[in-house]
C-alpha positions in Angstrom: 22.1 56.7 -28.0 24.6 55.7 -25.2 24.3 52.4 -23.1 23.0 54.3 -20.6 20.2 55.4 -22.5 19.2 52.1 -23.9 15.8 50.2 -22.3 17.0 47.1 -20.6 14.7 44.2 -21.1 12.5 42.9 -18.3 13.9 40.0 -16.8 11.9 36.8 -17.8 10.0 35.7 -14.4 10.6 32.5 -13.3 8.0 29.9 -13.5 6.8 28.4 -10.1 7.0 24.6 -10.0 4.6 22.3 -11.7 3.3 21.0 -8.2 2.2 24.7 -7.6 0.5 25.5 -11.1 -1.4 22.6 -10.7 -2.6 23.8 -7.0 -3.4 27.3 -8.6 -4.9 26.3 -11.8 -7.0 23.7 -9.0 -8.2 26.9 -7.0 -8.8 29.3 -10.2 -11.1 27.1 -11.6 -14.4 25.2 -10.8 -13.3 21.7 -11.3 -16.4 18.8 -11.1 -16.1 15.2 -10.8 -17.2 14.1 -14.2 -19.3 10.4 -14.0 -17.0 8.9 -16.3 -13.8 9.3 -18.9 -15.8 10.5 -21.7 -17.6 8.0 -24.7 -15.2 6.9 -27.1 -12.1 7.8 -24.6 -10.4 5.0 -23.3 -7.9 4.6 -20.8 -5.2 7.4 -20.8 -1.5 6.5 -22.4 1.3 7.0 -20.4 1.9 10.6 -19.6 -1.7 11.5 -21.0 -4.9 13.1 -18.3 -8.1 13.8 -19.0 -9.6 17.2 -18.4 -13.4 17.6 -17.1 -14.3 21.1 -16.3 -17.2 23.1 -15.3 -18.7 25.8 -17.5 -16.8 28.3 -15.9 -13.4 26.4 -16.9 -11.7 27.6 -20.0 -10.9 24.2 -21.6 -13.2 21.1 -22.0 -12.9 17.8 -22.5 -10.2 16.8 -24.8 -8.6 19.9 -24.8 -4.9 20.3 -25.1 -3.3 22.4 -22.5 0.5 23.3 -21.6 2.0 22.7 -18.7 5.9 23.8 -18.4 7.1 22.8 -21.9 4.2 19.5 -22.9 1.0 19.4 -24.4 -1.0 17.2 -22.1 -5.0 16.0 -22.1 -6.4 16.4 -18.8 -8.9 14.5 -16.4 -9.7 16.3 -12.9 -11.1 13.6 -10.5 -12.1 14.2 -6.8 -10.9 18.1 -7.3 -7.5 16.6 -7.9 -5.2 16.3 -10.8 -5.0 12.5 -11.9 -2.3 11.6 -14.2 -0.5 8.6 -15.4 3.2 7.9 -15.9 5.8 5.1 -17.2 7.8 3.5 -14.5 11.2 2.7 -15.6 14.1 0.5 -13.7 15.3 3.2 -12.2 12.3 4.5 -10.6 11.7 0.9 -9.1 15.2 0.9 -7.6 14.3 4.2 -6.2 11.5 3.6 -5.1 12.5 0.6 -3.2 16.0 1.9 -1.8 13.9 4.5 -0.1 11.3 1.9 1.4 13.6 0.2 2.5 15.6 2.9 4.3 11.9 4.3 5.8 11.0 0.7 7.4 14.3 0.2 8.7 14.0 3.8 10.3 10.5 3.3 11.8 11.5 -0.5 12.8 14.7 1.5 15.0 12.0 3.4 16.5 9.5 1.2 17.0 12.9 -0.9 19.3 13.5 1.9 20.6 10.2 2.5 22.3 10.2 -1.4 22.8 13.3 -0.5 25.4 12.1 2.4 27.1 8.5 2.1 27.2 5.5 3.5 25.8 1.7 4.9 26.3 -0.8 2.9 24.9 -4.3 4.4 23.8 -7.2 3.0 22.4 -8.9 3.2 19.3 -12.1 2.5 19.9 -12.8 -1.1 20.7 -10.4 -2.0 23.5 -8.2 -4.3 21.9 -7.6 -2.1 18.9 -4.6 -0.3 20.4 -2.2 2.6 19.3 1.2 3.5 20.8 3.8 5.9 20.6 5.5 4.3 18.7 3.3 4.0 16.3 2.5 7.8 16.0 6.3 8.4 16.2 7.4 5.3 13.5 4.6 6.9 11.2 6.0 10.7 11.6 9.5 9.6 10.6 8.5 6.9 7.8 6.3 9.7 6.1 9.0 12.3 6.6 11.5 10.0 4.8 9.7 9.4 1.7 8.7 12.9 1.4 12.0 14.2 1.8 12.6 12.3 -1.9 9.1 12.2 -3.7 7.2 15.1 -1.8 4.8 14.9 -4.9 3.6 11.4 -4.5 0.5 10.5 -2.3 0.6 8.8 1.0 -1.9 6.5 2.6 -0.9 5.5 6.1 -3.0 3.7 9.3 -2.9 6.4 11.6 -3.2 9.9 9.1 -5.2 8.4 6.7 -4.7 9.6 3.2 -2.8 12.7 2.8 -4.7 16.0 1.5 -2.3 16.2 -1.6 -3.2 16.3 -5.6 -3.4 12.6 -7.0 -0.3 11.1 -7.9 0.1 7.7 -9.8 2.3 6.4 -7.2 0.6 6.1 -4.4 2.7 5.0 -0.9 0.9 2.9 1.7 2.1 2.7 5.4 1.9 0.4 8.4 4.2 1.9 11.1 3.2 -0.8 13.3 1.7 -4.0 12.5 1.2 -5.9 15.2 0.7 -3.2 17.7 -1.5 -5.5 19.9 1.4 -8.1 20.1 4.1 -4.7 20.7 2.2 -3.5 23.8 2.4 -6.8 25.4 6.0 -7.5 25.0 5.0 -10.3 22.7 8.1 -9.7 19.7 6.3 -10.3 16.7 5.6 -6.9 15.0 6.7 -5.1 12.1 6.9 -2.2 9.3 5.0 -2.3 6.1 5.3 -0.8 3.5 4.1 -1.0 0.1 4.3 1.0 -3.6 1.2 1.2 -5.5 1.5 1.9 -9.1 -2.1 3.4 -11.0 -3.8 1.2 -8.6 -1.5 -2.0 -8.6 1.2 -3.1 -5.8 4.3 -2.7 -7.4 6.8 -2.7 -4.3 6.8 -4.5 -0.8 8.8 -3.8 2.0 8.2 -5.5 5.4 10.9 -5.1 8.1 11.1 -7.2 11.0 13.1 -5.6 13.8 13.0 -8.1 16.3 14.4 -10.6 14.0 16.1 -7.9 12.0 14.6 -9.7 9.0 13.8 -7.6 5.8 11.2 -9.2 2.9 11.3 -7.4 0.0 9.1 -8.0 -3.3 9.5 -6.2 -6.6 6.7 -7.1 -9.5 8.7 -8.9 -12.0 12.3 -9.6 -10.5 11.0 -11.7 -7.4 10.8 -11.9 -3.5 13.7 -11.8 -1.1 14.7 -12.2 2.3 17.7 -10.1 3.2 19.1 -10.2 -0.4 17.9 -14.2 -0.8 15.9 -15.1 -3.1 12.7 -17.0 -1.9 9.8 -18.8 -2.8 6.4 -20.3 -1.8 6.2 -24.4 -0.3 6.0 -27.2 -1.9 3.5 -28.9 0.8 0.6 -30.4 -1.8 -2.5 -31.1 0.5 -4.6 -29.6 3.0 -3.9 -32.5 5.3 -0.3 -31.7 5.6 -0.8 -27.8 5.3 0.5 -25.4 8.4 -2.3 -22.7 8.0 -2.4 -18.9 9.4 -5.3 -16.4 10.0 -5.9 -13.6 11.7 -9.5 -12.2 13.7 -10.9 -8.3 13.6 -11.5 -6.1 16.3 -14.5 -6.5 16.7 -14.5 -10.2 17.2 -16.5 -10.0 20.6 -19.5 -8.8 18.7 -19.5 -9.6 14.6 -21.6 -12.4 13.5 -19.0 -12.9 10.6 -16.1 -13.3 13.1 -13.7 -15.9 11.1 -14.6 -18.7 14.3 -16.4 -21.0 11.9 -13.8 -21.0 9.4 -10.9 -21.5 11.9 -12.9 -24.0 13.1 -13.5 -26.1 10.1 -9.5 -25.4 9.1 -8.6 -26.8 12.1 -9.8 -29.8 11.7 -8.9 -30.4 8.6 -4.9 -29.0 8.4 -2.0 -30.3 9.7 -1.8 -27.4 12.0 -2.3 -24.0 12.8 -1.3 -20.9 14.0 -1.5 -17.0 14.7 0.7 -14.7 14.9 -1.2 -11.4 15.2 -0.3 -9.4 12.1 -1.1 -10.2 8.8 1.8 -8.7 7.2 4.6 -11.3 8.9 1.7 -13.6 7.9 2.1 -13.1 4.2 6.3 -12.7 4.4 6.0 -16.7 5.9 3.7 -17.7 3.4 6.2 -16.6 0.5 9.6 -17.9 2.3 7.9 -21.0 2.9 7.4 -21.2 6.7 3.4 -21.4 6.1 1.4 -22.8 3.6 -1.7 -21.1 3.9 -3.3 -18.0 5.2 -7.3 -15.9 5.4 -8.4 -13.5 6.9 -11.1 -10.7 6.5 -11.6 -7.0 7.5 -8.2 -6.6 6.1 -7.1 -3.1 5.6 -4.9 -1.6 2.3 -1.5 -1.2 4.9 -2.2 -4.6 6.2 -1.7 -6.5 2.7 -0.1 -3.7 0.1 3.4 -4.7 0.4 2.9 -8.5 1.8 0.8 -9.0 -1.7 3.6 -8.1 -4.0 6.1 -10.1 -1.3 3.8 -13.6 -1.7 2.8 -13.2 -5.7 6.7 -12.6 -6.3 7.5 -15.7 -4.3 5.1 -17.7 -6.1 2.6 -17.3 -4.1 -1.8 -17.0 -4.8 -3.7 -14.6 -3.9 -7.1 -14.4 -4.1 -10.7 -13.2 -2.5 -12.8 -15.8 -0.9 -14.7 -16.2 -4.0 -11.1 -17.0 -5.9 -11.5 -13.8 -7.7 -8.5 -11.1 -8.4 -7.8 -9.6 -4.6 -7.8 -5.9 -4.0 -6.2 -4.8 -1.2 -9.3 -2.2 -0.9 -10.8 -6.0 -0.4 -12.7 -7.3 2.7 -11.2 -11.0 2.0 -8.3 -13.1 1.2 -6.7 -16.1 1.1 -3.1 -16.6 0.3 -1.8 -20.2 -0.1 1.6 -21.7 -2.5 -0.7 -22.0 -4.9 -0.7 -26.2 -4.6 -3.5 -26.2 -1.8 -5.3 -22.9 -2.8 -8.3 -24.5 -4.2 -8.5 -26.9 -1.4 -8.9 -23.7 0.8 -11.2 -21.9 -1.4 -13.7 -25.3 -0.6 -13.4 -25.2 2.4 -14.4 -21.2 2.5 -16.9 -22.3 0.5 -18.7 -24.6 2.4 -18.7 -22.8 5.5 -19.9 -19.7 4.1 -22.8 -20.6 2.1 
C-alpha cells in the first residue's frame, strides 16, 4: 500500500468556545430555577457550580460534568449559568486599569457634549432627565469593558442589565451621575463605576471631569485620589459635622421624601449641603471634605463604586437601621465612622 492509498485521518474539529457551549447546552436543555442549593450543599468553592435540571436534562443535581478539559458541579439559576471564581492581584489590576480607562472615556464625552450642547428628554417625572450624553457616555463605557471581558455581566442606568449568562463579576455603570446638575450647566457631575465580585463591591471608580479628579477604591489596598492616598475626617460630633444628602424624583409627591430628616439634620449639624449626585457625595465623604451623608431610593450605579471608595477610606456604611448596606438597598448613611451613631439617632427618632 502506497501513501496514496493510505486513509488519512479526519481532522479533529475544533471546539467552539466555552461562552458558546454554555449558550447551546442552555438552549438543548430545559433548565428550571431550583428553590434552593440543595440540603446538605453549601455554598459552592471556588471554581465549583451547581447543576439543577429538569427531567428532561441528562445530569442532576451533583452531577459531575466536563466542560473543555475540568470536571465542574453545576447550578443553573434564572436559565443562566452561575459560577464562582478566585480573584487574584492580577485580575484586580485589570479590572481597575480598565475602569479607569472607561470613566475617563465617558467623562471626555460627557465634556464634550458639555461644549457643544445636547437634547435633554425626560424619564418620566420631569426632573428625572436623560441626555445625550448619557446615552452616548454609556455606549462607549460598555463598549470598553466588553472589548476586554466580553463574558462578564453588565448592569448600567440606562440599558439595564445586559441579557448575557451570569458571570461572577458583575460591572455596574453610571454614565452620568448628576445629569440634572449637567443639563443646567451646573459642573458637578460624574462617571461611576464599580466591580462587583459574587455579590460584593470589589472596585470603585468615579471620575470627575470637570475637576478632572479621579477616586479610586480597591477592597483591601485603600482609597485614592489621583494616585493619593486618602481617608475619612476626623470631625468627632454631630455639632461640628458638614452633612450631605440627596432627595428622589419623586419628591413633589412621596410621603417619605427625606424633608423631615434634612430638617432635623439641619438643626442639629454644623452645616449642610447638596450637591446633586450621590456618587461625588460619597468620594467627599472618604477624602474628607464631608463628614456625613443619607439618602434613600438610591439605586446600585448610584452607590457601587462610591461604597468601596468610602469603606477603603475609612469610611461607615450602613442602612438606616445600622445594618450591613446593600447597594440593592433603599437606605444609607455614610459618615467617618466617629459621628455615625449620632446620625443613626437622629434617623431614628424621626422615623419612628
Amino acid at each position: 500500500m502506497n501513501w496514496q492509498q493510505r486513509k488519512r485521518k479526519p481532522l479533529r474539529k475544533r471546539k467552539p468556545p466555552l461562552n458558546q457551549r454554555l449558550r447551546q447546552l442552555r438552549k438543548r436543555s430545559n433548565l428550571t430555577v431550583p428553590p434552593a442549593v440543595p440540603p446538605g450543599v453549601g455554598p459552592p468553592a471556588p471554581g465549583v457550580f451547581f447543576l439543577h435540571s429538569s427531567s428532561s436534562f441528562p445530569y442532576s443535581i451533583n452531577t459531575h460534568f466536563r466542560l473543555g478539559n475540568t470536571h465542574r458541579i453545576g447550578y443553573a439559576s434564572s436559565n443562566r449559568f452561575l459560577y464562582s471564581m478566585t480573584l487574584s492581584t492580577n485580575d484586580i489590576d485589570d479590572f481597575t486599569q480598565t475602569a479607569i480607562q472607561a470613566a475617563r472615556l465617558g467623562g471626555s464625552i460627557l465634556q464634550d457634549y458639555a461644549q457643544k450642547g445636547f437634547t435633554i428628554q425626560s424619564k418620566g417625572e420631569s426632573i428625572n432627565l436623560v441626555t445625550e450624553a448619557d446615552l452616548e457616555s454609556e455606549k462607549a463605557i460598555i463598549r470598553s469593558i466588553q472589548k476586554t471581558f466580553p463574558e462578564h455581566q453588565i448592569l448600567s442606568e440606562e440599558q439595564g442589565l445586559q441579557d448575557i449568562l451570569q458571570h461572577p463579576i458583575k460591572w455596574i455603570i453610571d454614565p452620568l451621575d448628576g445629569t440634572v446638575n449637567f443639563a443646567h450647566g451646573f459642573p458637578m457631575y460624574n462617571v461611576s463605576i464599580g466591580v462587583e465580585y459574587q455579590g460584593t463591591c470589589v472596585i470603585g471608580v468615579i471620575y470627575d471631569p470637570t475637576r478632572d479628579e479621579l477616586f479610586l477604591g480597591q477592597q483591601g489596598r485603600g482609597a485614592t485620589l489621583n494616585g493619593t492616598p486618602i481617608h475619612v475626617s476626623a470631625t468627632p460630633r454631630l455639632a461640628e459635622a458638614l452633612l450631605v444628602t440627596g432627595f428622589a424624583y419623586d419628591i413633589h409627591t412621596a410621603t417619605d421624601n427625606n424633608l423631615q430628616e434634612f430638617c432635623a439634620f439641619t438643626i442639629r449639624a454644623g452645616g449642610m449641603r447638596r450637591t446633586g449626585t450621590a456618587a461625588i457625595d460619597l468620594c467627599y465623604i472618604a477624602s474628607g471634605r464631608l463628614d456625613g451623608f443619607w439618602e434613600l431610593q438610591l439605586n446600585p450605579w448610584d452607590t457601587a463604586a462610591g461604597k468601596v471608595i468610602v469603606e477603603e477610606a475609612g469610611g461607615k456604611i450602613t442602612d438606616y437601621a445600622g445594618d450591613s448596606y446593600s447597594i440593592y438597598g433603599k437606605t444609607i448613611l455614610a459618615t467617618n465612622t466617629l459621628i455615625h451613631s449620632e446620625m443613626l439617632g437622629v434617623l431614628k427618632e424621626v422615623r419612628t
